[in-house]
N, C-alpha and C positions, 0 to 999 in steps of 0.2 A: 520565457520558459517557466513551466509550472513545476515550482518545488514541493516538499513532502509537506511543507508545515501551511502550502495554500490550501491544500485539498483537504475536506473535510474526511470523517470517518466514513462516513457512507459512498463518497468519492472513490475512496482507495478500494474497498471493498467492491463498489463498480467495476470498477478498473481492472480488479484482480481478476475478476469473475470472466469482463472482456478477456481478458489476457487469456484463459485459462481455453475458453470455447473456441477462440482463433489457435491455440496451438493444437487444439483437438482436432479442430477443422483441419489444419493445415498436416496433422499425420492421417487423420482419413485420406486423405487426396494423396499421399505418397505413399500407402498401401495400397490404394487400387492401381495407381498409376503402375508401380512396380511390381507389382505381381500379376500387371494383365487382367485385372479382373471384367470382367463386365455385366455389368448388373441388371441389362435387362435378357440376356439371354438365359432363358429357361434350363436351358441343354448343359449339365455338365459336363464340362472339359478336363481332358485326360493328360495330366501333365507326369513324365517321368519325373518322380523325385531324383535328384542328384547333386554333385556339386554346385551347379549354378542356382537353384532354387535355393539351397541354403543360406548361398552368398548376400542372394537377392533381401532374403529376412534379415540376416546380421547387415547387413547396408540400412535399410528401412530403418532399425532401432538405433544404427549409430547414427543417423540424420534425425531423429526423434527427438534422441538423447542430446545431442548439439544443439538443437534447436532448443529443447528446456532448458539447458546451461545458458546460452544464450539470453534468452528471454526472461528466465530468472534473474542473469548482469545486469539488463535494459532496466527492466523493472525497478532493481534497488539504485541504478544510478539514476532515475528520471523521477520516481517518486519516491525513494526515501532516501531524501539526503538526509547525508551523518551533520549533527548538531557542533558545528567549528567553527559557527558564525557570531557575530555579537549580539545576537537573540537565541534567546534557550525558551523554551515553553517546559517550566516546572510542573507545571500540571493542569486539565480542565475537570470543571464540574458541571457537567451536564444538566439542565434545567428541565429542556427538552427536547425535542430533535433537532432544533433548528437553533436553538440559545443556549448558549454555557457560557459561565465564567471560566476567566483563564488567569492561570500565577506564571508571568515571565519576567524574564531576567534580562535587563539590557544594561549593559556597561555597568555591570553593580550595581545597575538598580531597582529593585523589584517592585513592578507593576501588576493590579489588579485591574483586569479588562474585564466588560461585557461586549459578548459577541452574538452580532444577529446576522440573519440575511442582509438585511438593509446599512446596519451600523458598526462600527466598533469604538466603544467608549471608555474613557479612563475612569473606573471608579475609585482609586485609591492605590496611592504611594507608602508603600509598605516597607519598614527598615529592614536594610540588611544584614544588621546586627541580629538576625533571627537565625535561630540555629538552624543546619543544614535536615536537620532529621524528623524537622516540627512537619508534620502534616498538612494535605491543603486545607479540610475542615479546622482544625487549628489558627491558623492564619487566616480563615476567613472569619472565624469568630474574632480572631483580635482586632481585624481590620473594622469588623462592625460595631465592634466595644469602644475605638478611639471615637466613631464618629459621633456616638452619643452622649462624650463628654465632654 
């Protein structure tokens, strides 16, 4: 199962985007289906407006609307899961698209990772004695200043 914290930024952003074109798709197809339309005939058709056409429209947006509430839930329980695990990711810095460092947190203990496509490496065991409010710039300057002395 793929959680929030495997997929990168540009993953999620995929994903959202899929997500986003498939519900479109999937209310296009239950507005034509439902309201009869057909799309290649030239000839408009002559429908009394009345009670049941109305119905037909308020049906179509509450199956819409269910469908977004839906898919919205999927969405945040399959990719973003809530952070209640014994890995926290306090923050990344982005290098380039494909490299960032990251500041996380396992079992009190904070780790300075580099992250590639190919790698993920420990660069530095960082104290926890560091205040909660100290920034990631902050902390990577300190981490760079122990290794120079």
């Amino acid at each position: 199962m793929i959680t929030g914290q495997q997929l990168s930024q540009d993953q999620k952003e995929k994903l959202k985007k899929a997500a986003w074109l498939l519900l479109l798709l999937l209310g296009l197809i239950l507005i034509f289906a439902y309201l009869g339309s057909d799309i290649s005939s030239s000839e408009p058709k002559s429908q009394p407006l009345g009670d049941y056409s109305i119905w037909r429209v308020v049906f179509t947006v509450a199956v819409l609307l269910a469908l977004f509430y839906f898919g919205a839930r999927l969405y945040q329980k399959k990719v973003i899961q809530p952070e209640n695990g014994t890995i926290r990711v306090l923050s990344r810095q982005y290098l380039d698209t494909k490299h960032y460092l990251a500041l996380i947190e396992v079992e009190d203990e904070r780790l300075l990772i580099g992250v590639s496509d190919a790698s993920i490496n420990l660069l530095k065991t960082v104290s926890t004695g560091a205040d909660d409010s100290e920034d990631f710039s902050k902390l990577l300057q300190k981490a760079g200043g122990d290794e120079s002395e």
